[in-house]
C-alpha atoms as one frame of an Amber mdcrd trajectory, in Angstrom:
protein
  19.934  23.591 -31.846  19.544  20.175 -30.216  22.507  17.746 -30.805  21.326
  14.651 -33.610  22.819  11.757 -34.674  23.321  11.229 -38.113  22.644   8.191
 -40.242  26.270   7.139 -39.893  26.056   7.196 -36.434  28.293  10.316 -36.220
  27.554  13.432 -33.946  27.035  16.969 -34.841  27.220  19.206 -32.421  25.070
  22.241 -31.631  25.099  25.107 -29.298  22.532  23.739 -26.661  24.030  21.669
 -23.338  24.114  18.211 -23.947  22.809  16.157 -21.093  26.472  14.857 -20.338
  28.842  17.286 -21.086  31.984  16.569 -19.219  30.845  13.866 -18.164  32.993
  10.129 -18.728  31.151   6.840 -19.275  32.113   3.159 -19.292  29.618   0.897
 -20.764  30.266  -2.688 -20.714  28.850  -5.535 -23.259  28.784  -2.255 -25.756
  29.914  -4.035 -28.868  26.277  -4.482 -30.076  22.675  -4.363 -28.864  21.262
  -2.137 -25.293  25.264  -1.422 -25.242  26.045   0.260 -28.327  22.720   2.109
 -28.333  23.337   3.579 -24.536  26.932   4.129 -26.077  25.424   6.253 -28.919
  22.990   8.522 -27.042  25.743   8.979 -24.513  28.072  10.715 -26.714  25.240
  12.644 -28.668  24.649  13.812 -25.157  28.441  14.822 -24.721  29.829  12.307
 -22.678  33.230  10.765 -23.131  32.228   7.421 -23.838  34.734   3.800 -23.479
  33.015   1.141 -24.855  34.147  -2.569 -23.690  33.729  -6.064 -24.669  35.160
  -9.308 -25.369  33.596  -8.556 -28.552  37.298  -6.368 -30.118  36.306  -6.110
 -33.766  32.708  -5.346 -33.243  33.939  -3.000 -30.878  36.590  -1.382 -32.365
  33.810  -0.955 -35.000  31.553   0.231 -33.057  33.490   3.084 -31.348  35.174
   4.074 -35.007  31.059   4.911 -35.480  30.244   6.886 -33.057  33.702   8.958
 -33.785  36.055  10.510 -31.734  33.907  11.077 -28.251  34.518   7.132 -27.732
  36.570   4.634 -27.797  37.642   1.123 -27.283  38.695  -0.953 -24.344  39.028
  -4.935 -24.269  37.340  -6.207 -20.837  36.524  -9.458 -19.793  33.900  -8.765
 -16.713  34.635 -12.005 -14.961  38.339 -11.011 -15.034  39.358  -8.665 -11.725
  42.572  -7.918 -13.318  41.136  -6.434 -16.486  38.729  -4.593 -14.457  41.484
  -2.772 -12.378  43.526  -2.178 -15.619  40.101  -0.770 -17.408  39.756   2.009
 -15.023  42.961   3.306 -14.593  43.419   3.500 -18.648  39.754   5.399 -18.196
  41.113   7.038 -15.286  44.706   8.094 -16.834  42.945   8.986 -20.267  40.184
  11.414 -18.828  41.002  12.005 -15.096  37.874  11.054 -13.835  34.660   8.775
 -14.199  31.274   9.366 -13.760  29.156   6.920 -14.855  29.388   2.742 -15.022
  27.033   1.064 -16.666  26.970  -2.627 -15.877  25.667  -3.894 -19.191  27.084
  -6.943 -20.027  25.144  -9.893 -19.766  24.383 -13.403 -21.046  21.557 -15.641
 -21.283  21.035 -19.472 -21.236  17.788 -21.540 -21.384  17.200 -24.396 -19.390
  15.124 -26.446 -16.822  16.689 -27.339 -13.487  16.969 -30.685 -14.775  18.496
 -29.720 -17.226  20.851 -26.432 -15.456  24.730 -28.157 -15.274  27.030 -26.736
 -12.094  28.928 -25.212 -15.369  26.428 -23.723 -17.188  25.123 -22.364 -14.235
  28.371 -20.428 -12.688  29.278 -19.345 -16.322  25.731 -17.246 -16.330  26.597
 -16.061 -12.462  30.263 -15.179 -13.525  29.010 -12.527 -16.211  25.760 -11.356
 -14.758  26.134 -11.280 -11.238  30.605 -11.167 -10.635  30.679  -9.201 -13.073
  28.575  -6.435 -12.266  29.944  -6.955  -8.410  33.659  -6.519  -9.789  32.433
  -3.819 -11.934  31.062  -1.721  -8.924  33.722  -2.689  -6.575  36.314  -1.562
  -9.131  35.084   1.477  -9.764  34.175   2.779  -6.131  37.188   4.378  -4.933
  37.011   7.174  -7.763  33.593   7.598  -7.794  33.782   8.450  -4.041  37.027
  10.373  -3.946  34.798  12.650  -6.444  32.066  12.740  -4.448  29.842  12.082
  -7.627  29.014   9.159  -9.977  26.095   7.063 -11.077  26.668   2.854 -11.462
  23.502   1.795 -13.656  23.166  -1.813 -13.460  20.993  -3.645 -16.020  19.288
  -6.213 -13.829  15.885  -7.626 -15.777  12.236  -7.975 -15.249  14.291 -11.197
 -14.403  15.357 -10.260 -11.308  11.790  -8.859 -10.303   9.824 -12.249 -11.244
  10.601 -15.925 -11.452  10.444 -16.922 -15.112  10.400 -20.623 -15.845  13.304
 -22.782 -17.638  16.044 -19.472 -16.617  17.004 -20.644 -13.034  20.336 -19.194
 -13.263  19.936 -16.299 -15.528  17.095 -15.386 -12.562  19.256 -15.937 -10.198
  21.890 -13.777 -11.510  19.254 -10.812 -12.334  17.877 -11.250  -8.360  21.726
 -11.051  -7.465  21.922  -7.671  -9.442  18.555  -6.396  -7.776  19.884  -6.854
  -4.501  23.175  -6.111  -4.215  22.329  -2.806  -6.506  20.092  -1.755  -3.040
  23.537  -2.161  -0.738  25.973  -0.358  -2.871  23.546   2.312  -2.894  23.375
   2.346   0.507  27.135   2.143   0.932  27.864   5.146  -1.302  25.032   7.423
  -0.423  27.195   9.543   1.480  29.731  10.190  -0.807  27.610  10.972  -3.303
  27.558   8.336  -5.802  24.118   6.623  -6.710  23.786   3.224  -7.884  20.409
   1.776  -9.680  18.964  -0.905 -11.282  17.037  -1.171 -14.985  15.040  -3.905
 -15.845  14.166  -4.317 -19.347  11.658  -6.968 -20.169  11.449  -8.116 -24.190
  14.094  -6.185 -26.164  14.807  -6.560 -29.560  18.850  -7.429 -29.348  20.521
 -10.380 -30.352  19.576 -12.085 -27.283  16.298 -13.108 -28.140  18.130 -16.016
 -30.285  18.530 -17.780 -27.058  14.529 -17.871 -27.310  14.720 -18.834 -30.346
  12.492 -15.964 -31.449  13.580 -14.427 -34.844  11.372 -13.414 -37.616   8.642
 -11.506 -38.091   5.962 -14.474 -37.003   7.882 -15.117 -33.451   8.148 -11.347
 -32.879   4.668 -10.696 -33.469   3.545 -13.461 -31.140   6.153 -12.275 -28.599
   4.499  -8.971 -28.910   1.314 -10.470 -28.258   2.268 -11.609 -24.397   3.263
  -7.666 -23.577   0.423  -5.548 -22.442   1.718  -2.429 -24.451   1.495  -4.959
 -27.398   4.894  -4.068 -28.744   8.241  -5.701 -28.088  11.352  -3.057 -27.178
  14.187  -1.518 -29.028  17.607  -1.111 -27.174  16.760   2.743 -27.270  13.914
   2.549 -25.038  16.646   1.128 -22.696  19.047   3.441 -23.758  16.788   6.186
 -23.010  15.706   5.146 -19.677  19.934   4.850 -18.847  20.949   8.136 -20.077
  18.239   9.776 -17.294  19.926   7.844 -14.858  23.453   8.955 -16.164  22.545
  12.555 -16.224  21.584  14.695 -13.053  18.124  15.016 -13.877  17.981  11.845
 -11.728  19.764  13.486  -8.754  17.848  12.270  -6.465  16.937   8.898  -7.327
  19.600   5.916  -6.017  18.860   2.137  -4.815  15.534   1.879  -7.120  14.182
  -0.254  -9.704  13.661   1.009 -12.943  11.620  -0.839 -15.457  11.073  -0.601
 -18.894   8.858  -3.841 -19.833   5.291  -2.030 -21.591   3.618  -3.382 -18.731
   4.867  -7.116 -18.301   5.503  -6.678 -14.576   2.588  -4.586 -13.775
């Protein structure tokens, strides 16, 4: 019997191999949206999952749901101090790690004109520091293991220009390239490191669009060849082959999951 999810979000467990048994994940930005979802196949796949965010309630919440195969850390990406403290509690609590997934992410809309010095680093701090401190911190395990997969969720964003997101492009380019280094850097020991690019999702961020309802999704739909727009578990689905060893083989890549936008 397959391993399911049931409506509470809780796991039952079967007698067939998960896809990540024994295997320990930390997720950042998991308090809600791609996060949580990636969080929630994880540990129906048998991973060991530690959810983090700035985000404690939701994701204290969050982790209570899924039940006892996760649980909670606070983590600030921008902060290198709570990155170092974040792995060693993973470290201490589980005795290894296996998988980072560089989730956490913001999104602000505005011309160049219109793009202040602040509002610009803010949107590099979290999408492009953070996922360097995330990799960075995480690196010395990983390759004392001689295993582990970093997943970093770039964008279609940082495959494309996209007008009135000059830094949130710039970030997503940031996470593109420096995904194709660290691979490169870690080869040898084993670890891989890739990139996922969602295009239109249906999370919370598409209020920076200012797309809710059922009118602005439909015409959102509209622009995507595949005429449909994402849920976070056609993300999460796409992560959790990266995660697992099926992708073995695959490291420094671009993997998108857009129904077509960038084709």
């Amino acid at each position: 019997m397959r391993r399911s999810r049931t409506g509470s979000g809780s796991i039952r467990r079967g007698a067939a191999m998960g896809r990540l048994d024994g295997k320990v994940a930390l997720i950042t930005g998991a308090a809600r949206g791609q996060g949580l979802s990636e969080a929630r196949r994880f540990a129906a796949e048998g991973a060991a999952v530690v959810l983090a965010d700035v985000l404690d309630d939701a994701g204290r919440a969050a982790a209570a749901e899924i039940g006892s195969a996760a649980t909670y850390q606070h983590l600030d990406v921008t902060d290198e101090d709570q990155w170092t403290s974040v792995v060693a509690a993973v470290i201490a609590a589980h005795g290894r790690l296996d998988v980072l997934v560089n989730n956490a992410g913001i999104f602000r809309l505005a011309s160049i004109g219109k793009t202040s010095l602040d509002l610009y680093r803010q949107v590099i701090d979290v999408n492009q520091v953070g996922v360097f401190l995330g990799m960075r911190a995480v690196a010395e395990q990983m390759t004392g293991q001689h295993a582990g997969s970093i997943i970093n969720i770039s964008s279609v964003a940082g495959l494309q220009g996209s007008k009135g997101a000059v830094a949130y492009v710039a970030s997503k380019f940031a996470v593109t390239g420096m995904t194709k280094v660290v691979a490169l850097e870690l080869a040898q020991h084993g670890v891989r490191v890739n990139s996922v690019h969602p295009g239109l999702i249906d999370t919370p961020m598409l209020d920076e669009f200012g797309q809710r309802g059922d009118d602005a999704i439909a015409r959102l739909s509209r622009t995507v060849p595949l005429r449909t727009i994402a849920s976070p578990n056609d993300v999460a689905d796409l992560v959790l082959f990266l995660a697992s060893d099926e992708s073995r083989y695959c490291t420094g890549a671009e993997f998108v999951v857009d129904g077509g936008v960038t084709a």
